[in-house]
NUPA-523939 format. One record per residue: residue number from 1; x, y, z of N, C-alpha, C in turn. Coordinates in nm, 2 decimals. Example, Ala and Ser with C-alpha at 12.3 -4.5 7.8 and 13.67 -1.06 7.14 Angstrom:
BEGIN
R,num,neast,nnorth,nup,caeast,canorth,caup,ceast,cnorth,cup
R,1,1.32,-0.57,0.78,1.23,-0.45,0.78,1.32,-0.33,0.78;
R,2,1.28,-0.22,0.71,1.37,-0.11,0.71,1.29,0.00,0.79;
***
This chain:
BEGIN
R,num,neast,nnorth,nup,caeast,canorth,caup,ceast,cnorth,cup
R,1,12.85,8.00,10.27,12.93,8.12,10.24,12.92,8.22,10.36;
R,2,12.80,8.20,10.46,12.80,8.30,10.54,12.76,8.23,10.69;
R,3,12.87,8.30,10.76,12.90,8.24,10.88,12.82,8.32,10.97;
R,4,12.75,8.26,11.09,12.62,8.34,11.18,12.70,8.40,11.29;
R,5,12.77,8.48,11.34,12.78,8.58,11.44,12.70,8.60,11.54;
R,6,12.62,8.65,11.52,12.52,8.68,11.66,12.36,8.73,11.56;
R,7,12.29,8.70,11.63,12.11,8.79,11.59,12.12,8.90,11.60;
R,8,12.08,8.99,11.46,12.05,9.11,11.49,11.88,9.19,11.58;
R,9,11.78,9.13,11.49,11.66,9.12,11.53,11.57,9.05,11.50;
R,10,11.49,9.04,11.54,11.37,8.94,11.49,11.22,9.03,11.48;
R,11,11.16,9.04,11.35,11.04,9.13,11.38,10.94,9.06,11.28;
R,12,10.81,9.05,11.29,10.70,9.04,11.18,10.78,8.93,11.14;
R,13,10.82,8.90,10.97,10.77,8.76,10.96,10.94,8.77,10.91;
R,14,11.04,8.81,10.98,11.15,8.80,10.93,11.27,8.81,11.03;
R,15,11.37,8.78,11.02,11.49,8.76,11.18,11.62,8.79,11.06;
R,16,11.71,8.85,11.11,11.81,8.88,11.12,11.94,8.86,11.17;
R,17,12.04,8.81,11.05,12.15,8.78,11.13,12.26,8.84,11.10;
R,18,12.41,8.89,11.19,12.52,8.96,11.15,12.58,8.82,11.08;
R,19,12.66,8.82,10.99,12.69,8.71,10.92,12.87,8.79,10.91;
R,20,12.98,8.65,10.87,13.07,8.67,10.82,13.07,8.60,10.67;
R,21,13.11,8.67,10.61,13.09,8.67,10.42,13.25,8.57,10.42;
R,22,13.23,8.39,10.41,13.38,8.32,10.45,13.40,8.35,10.31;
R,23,13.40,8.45,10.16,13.42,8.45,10.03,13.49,8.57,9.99;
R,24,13.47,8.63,10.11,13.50,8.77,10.08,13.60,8.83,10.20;
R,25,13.64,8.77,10.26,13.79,8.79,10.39,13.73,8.77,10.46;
R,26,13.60,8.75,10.54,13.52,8.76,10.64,13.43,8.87,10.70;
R,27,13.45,8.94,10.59,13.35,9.07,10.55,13.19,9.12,10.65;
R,28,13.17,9.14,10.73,13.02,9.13,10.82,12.93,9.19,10.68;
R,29,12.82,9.12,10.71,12.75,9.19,10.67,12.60,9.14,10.72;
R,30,12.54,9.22,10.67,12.35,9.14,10.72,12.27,9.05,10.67;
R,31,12.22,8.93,10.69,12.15,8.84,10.60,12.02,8.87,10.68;
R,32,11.90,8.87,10.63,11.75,8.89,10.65,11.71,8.76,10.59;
R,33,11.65,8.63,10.67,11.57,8.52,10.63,11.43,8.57,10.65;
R,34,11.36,8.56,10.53,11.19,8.58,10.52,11.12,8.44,10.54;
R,35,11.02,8.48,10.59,10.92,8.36,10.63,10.85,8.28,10.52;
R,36,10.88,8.11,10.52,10.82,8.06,10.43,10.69,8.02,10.42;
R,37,10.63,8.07,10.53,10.50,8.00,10.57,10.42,8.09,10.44;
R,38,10.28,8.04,10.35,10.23,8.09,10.24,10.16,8.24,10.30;
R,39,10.15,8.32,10.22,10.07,8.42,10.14,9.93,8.38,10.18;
R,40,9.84,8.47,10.16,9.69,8.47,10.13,9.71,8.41,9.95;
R,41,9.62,8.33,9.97,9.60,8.26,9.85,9.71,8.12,9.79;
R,42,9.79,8.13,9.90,9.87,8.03,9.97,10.00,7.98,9.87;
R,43,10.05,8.12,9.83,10.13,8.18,9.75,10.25,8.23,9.83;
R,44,10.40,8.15,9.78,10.56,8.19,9.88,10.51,8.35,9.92;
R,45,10.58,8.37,10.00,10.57,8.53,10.05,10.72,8.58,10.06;
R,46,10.72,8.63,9.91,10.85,8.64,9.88,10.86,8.80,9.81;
R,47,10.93,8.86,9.81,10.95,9.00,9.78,10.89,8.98,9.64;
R,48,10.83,9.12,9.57,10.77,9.13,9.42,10.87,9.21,9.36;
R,49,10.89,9.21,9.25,10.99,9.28,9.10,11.11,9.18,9.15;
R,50,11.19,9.23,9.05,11.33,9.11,8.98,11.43,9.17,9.10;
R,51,11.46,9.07,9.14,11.56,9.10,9.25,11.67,9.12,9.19;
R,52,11.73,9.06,9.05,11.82,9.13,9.00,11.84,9.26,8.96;
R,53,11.75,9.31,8.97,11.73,9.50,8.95,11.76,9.50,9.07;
R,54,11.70,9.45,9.19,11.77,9.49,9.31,11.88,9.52,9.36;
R,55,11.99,9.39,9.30,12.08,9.44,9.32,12.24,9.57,9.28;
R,56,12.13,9.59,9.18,12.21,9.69,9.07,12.18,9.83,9.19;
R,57,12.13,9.86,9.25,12.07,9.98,9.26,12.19,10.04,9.37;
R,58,12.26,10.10,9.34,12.36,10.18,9.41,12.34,10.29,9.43;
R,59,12.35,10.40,9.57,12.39,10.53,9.55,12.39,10.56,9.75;
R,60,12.48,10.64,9.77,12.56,10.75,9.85,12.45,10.68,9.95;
R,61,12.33,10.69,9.98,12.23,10.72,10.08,12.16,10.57,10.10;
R,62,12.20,10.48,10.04,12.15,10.34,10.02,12.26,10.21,10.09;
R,63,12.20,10.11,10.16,12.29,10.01,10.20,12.29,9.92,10.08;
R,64,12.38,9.89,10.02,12.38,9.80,9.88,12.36,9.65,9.95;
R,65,12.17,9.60,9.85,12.22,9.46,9.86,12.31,9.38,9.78;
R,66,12.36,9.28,9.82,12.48,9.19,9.77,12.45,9.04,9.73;
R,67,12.41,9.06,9.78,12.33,8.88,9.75,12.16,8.84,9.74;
R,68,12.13,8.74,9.75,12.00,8.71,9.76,12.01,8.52,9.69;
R,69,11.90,8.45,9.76,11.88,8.32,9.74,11.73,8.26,9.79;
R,70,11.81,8.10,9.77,11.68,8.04,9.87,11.74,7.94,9.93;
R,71,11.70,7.90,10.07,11.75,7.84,10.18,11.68,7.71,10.17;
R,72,11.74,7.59,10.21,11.67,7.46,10.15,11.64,7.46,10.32;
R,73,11.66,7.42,10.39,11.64,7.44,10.54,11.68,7.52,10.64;
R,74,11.58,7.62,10.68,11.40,7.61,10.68,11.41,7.67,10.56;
R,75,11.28,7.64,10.49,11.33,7.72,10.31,11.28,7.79,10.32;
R,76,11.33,7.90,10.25,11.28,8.07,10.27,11.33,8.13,10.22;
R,77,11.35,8.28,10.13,11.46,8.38,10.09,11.53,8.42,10.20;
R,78,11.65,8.45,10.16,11.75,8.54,10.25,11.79,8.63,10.09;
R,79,11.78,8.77,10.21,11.86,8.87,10.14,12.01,8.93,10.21;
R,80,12.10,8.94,10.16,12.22,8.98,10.24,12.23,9.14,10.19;
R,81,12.29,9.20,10.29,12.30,9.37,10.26,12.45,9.39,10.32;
R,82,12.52,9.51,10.30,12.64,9.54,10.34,12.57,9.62,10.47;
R,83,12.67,9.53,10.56,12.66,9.57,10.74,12.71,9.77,10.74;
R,84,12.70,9.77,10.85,12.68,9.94,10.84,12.69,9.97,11.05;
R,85,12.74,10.02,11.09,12.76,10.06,11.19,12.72,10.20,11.24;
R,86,12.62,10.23,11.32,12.55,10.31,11.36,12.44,10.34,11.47;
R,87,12.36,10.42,11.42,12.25,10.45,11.54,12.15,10.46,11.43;
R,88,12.02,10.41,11.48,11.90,10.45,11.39,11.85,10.63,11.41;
R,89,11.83,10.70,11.31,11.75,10.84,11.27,11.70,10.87,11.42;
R,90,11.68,10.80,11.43,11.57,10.89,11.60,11.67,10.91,11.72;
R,91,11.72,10.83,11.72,11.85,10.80,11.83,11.97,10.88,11.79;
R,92,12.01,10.91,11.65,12.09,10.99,11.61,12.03,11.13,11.65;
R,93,11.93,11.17,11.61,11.91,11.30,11.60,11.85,11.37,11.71;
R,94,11.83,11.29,11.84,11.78,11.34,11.96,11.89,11.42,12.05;
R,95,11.83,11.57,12.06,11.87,11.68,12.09,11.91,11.77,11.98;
R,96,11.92,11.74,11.85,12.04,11.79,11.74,11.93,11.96,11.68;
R,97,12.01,12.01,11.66,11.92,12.15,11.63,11.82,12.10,11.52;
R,98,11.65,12.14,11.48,11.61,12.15,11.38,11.65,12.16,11.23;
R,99,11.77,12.24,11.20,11.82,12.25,11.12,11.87,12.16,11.07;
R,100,12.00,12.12,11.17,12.07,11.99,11.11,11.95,11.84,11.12;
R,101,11.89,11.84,11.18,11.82,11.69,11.11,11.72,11.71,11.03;
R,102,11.74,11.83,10.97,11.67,11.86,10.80,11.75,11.82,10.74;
R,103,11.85,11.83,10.73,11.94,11.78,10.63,11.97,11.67,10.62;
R,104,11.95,11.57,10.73,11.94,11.42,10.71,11.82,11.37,10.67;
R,105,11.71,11.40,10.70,11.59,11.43,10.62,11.59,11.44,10.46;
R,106,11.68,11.53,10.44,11.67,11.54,10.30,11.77,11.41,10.24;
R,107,11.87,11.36,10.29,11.96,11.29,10.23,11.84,11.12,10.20;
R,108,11.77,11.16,10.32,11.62,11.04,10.31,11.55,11.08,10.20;
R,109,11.55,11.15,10.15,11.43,11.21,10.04,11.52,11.18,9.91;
R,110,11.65,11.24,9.92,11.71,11.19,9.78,11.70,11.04,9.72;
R,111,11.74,10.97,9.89,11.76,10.82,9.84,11.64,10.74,9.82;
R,112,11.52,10.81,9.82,11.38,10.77,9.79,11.36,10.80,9.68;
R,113,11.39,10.94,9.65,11.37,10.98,9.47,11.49,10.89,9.40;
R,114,11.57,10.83,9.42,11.68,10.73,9.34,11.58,10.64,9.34;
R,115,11.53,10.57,9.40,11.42,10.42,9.40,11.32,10.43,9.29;
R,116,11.25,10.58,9.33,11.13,10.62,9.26,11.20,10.59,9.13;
R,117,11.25,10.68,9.06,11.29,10.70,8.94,11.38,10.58,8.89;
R,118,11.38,10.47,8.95,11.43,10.32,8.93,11.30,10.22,8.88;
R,119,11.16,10.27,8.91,11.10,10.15,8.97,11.09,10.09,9.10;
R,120,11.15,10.14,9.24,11.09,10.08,9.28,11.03,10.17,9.43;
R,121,10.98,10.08,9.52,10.97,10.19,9.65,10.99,10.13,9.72;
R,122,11.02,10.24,9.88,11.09,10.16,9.99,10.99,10.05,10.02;
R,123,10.84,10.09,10.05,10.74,10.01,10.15,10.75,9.97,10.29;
R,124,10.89,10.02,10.34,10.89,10.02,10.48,10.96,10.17,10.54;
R,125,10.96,10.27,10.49,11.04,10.36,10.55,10.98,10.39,10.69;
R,126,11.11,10.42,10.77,11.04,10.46,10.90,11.18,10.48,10.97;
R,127,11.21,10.53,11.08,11.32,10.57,11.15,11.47,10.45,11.20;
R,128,11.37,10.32,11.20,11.47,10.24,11.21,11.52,10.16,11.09;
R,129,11.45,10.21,10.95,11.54,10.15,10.85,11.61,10.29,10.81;
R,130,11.63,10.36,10.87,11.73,10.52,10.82,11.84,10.51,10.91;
R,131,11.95,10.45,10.89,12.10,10.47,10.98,12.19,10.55,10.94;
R,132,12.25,10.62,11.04,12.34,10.73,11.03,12.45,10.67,11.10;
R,133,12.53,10.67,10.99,12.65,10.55,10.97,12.75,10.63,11.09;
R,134,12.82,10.58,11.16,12.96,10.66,11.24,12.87,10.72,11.32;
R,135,12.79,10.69,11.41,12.73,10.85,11.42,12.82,10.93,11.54;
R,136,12.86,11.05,11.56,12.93,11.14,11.69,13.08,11.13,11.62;
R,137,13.11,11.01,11.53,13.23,11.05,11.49,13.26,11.15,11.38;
R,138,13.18,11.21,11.33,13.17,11.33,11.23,13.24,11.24,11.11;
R,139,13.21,11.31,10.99,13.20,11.25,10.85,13.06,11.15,10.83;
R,140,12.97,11.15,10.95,12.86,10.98,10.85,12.78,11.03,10.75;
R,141,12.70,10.94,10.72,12.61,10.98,10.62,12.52,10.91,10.66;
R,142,12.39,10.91,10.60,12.27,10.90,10.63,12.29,10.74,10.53;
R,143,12.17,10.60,10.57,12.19,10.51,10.52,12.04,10.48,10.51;
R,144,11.97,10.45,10.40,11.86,10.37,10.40,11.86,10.25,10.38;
R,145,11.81,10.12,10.47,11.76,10.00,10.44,11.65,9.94,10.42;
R,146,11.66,9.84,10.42,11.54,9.68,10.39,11.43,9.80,10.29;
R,147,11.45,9.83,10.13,11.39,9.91,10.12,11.39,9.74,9.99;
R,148,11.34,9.86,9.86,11.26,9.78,9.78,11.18,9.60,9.77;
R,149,11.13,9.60,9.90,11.09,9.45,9.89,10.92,9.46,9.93;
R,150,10.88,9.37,9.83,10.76,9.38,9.87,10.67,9.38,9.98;
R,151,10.48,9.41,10.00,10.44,9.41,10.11,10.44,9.23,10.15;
R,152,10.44,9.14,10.08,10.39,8.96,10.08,10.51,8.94,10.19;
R,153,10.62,8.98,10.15,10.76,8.95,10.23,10.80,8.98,10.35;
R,154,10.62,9.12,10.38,10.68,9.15,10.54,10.57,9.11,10.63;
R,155,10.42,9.01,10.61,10.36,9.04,10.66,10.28,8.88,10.58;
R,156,10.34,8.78,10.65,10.27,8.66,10.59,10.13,8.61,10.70;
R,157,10.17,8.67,10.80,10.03,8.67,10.91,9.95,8.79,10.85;
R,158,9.99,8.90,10.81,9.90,9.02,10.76,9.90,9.08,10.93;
R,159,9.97,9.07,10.99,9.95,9.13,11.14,10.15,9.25,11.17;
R,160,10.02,9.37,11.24,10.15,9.45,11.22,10.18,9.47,11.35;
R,161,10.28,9.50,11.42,10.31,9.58,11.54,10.24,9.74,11.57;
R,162,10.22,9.80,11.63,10.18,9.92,11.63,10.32,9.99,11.58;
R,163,10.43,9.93,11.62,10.55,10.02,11.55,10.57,10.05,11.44;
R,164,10.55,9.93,11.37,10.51,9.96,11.16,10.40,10.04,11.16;
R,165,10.26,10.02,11.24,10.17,10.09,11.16,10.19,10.22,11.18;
R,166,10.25,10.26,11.27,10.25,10.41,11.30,10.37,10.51,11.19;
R,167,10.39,10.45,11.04,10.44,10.49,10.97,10.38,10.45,10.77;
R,168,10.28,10.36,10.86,10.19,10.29,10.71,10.10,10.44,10.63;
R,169,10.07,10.42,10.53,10.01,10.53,10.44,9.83,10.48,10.44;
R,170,9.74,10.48,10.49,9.62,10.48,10.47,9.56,10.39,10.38;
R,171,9.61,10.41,10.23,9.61,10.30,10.12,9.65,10.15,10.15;
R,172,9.79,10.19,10.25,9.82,10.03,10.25,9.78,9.96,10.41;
R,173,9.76,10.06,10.49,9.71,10.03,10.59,9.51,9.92,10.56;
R,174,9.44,9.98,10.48,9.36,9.90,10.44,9.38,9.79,10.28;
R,175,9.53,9.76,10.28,9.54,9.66,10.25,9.60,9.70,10.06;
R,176,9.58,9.78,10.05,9.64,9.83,9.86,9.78,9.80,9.85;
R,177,9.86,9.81,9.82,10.00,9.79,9.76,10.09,9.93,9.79;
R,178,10.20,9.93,9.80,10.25,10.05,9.87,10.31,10.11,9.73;
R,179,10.32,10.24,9.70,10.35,10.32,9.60,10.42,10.44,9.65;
R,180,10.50,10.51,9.53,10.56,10.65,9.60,10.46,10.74,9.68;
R,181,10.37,10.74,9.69,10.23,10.77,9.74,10.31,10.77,9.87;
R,182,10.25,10.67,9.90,10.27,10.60,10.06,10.41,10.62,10.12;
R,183,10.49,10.62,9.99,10.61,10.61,10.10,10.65,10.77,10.10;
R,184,10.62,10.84,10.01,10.56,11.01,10.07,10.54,11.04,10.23;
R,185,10.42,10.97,10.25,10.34,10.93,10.37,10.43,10.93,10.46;
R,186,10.51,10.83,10.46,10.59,10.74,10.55,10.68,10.87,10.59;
R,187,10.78,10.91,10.50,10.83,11.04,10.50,10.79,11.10,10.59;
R,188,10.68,11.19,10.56,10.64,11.30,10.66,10.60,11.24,10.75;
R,189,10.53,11.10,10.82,10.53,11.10,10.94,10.67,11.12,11.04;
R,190,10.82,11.05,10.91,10.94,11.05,11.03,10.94,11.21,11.04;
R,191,10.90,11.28,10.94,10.99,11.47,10.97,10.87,11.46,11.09;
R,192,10.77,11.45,11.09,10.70,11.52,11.20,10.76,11.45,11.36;
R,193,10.80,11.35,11.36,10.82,11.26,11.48,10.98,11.27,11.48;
R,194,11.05,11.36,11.42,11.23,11.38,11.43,11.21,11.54,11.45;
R,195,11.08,11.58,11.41,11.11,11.71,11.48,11.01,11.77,11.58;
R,196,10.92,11.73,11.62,10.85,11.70,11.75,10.92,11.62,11.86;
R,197,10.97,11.53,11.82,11.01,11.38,11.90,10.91,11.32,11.93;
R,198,10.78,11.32,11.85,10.68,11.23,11.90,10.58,11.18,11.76;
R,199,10.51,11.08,11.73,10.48,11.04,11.61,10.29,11.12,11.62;
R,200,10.30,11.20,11.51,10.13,11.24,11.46,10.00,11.14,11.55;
R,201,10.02,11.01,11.52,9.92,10.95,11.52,10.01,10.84,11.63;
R,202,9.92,10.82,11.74,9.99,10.70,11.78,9.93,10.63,11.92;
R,203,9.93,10.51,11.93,9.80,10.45,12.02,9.89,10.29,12.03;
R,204,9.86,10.24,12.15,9.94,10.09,12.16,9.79,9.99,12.10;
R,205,9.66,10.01,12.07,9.58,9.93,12.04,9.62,9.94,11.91;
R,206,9.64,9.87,11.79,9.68,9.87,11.66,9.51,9.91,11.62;
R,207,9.42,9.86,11.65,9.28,9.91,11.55,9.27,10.05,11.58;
R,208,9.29,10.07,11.71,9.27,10.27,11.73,9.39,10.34,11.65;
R,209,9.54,10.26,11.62,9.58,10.35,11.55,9.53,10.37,11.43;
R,210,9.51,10.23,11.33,9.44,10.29,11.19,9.34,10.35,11.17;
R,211,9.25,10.36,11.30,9.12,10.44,11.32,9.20,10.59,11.25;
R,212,9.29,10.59,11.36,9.36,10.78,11.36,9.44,10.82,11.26;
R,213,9.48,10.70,11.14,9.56,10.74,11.02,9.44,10.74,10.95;
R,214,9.31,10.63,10.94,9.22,10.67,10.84,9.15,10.81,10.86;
R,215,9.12,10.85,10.97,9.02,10.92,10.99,9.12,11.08,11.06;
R,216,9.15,11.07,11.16,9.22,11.14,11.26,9.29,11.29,11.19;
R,217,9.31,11.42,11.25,9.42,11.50,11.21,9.52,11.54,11.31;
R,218,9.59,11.60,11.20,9.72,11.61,11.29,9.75,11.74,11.36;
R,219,9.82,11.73,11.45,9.84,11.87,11.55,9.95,11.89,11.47;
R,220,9.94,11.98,11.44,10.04,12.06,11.34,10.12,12.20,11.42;
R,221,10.06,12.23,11.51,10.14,12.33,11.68,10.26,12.31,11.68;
R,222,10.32,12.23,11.71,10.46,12.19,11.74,10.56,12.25,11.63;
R,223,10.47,12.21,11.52,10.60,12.31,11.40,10.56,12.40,11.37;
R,224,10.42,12.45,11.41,10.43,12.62,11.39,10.49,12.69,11.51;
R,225,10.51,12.63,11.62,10.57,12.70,11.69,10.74,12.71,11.65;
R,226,10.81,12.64,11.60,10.93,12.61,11.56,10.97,12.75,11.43;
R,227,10.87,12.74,11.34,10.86,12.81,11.23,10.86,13.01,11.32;
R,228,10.81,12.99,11.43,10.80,13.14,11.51,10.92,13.17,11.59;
***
């Protein structure tokens, strides 16, 4: 049903492809293949809750997924999402007044309270799953993706980039399960790093950064000077 275009990305334990939908006129959209290799305890490493709830979950600030399966070769889940054309949060909002990328900020906060109050949580929020659809062409909107899937689905080595960790919550950084908690967390690291232009905590050694999320504080200067 879905025809491969080109690679979107490849990261941690999952790759990405632009796909044409041959069922639906030729429709683009994203398929995400997850890694089959086992889990700790040598268990599929496959997203947790009913992916059929998954798909129901619609609203304004969310990329809707559309599909979901399992691949007989290489076997593994693929999830498909409606394609979306844009710039990621950070890249959108560099130079834009304070003000206005509060308000995309918030449009991030609603479509996290829709999840919450669903059951579920993102577990990966962070600047590059926030796209701002059209962006320069005026009318976009703010888009959250690769949200409700479990931690087993993103991390079958258990090994992060410094780029994920530098938006992990403490709890899940030493290994707990991600909750509205955490993806709170996740939140305020992007406001601090969309409106500084620089991330709270951040180090290319991955052990010095979870040093500086367990332990570390934050320079909080930058937005009191903004606030004066």
């Amino acid at each position: 049903r879905y025809r491969v275009e080109l690679p979107l990305n490849a990261c941690e334990a999952r790759t990405a492809y632009l796909c044409a939908d041959v069922k639906n006129g030729g429709a683009r959209v994203a398929l995400r293949l997850f890694d089959s290799r086992p889990c700790a305890g040598g268990q599929p490493c496959l997203p947790s809750g009913d992916l059929t709830l998954l798909l129901r979950l619609r609203h304004p600030n969310l990329v809707p997924v559309t599909d979901f399966g399992i691949m007989e070769r290489p076997r593994g889940l693929f999830l498909v999402r409606e394609w979306v054309q844009g710039k990621d949060l950070h890249a959108s909002t560099e130079g834009m007044d304070p003000g206005e990328t509060l308000v995309w900020i918030l449009e991030a906060a609603k479509a996290m309270q829709y999840l919450h109050t669903r059951g579920f949580v993102h577990g990966n929020l962070n600047p590059r799953n926030a796209i701002l659809s059209n962006a320069g062409e005026g009318g976009g909107r703010l888009k959250l993706t690769d949200f409700g899937i479990g931690r087993q689905a993103h991390d079958g080595t258990e090994e992060f980039g410094s780029r994920r960790l530098a938006y992990m919550a403490p709890e899940t950084l030493l290994g707990g399960p991600a909750d509205r908690r955490s993806d709170f967390y996740s939140l305020g690291v992007m406001v601090y790093q969309l409106l500084t232009r620089r991330l709270p905590f951040d180090d290319e050694d991955p052990e010095f950064l979870i040093q500086k999320h367990l332990q570390g504080s934050v320079d909080l200067r930058p937005l009191e000077r903004m606030q004066g």
